[in-house]
C-alpha positions in Angstrom: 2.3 8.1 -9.6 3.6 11.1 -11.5 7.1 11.3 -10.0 8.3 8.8 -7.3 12.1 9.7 -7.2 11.8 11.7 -3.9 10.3 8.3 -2.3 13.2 6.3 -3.6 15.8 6.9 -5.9 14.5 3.7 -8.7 13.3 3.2 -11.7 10.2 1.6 -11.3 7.1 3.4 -9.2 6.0 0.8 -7.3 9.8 -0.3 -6.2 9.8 3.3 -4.7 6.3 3.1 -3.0 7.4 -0.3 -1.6 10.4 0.6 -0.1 8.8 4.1 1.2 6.0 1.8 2.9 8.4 -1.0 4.1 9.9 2.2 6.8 6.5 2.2 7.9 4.4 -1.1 8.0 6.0 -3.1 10.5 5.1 -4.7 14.7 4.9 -1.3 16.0 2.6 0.5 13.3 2.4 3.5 14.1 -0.4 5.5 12.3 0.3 9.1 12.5 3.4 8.5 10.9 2.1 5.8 8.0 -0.7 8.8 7.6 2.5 11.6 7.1 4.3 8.6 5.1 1.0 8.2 2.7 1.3 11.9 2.1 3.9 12.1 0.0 2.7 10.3 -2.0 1.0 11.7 -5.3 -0.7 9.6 -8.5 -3.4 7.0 -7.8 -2.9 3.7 -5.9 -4.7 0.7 -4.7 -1.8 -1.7 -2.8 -2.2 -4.2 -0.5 1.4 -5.2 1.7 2.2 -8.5 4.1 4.4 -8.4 6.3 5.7 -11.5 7.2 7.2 -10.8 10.0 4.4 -9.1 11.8 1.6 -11.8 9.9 -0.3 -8.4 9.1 -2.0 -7.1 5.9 -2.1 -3.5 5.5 -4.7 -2.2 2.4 -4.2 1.3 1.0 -6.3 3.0 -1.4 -6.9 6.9 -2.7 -10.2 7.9 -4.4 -8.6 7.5 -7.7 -8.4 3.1 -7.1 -10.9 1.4 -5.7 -10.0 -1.5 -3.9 -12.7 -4.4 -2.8 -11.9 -7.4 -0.4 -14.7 -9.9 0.1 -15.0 -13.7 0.9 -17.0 -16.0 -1.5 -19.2 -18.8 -0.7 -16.2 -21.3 -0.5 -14.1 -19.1 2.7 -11.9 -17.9 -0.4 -10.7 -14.4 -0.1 -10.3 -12.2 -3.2 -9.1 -8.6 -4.0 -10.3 -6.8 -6.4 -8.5 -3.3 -7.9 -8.6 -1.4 -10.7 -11.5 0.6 -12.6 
């Protein structure tokens, strides 16, 4: 991300994109404003968020990460990001 103070006032980009997503991903999702949330956001991202308390997994991408989830021959599940 090029700038990520206006998500969160940290150091670190991804502490800022966590704790701007943690508002959103929780029982009562709801999408219109994850969608408004995710649009503030600017820079490329792949992330994928549990939330434990829910038992949900949320994945997020933008055309500048891909992002691949797929299940091998054993019922393992892997992710796959980057370029």
């Amino acid at each position: 991300m090029t700038t990520h103070k206006h998500l969160a006032d940290v150091e670190i980009d991804s502490e800022a994109l966590a704790i701007h997503l943690s508002k959103y991903l929780h029982d009562d999702f709801d999408l219109e404003a994850f969608e408004e949330a995710m649009g503030k956001v600017y820079g490329a991202y792949a992330i994928v968020a549990y939330n434990m308390e829910a038992n949900k997994i949320y994945f997020m991408r933008n055309k500048e990460r891909p992002l691949c989830l797929f299940e091998d021959q054993f019922n393992f599940c892997h992710i796959v990001t980057g370029k």
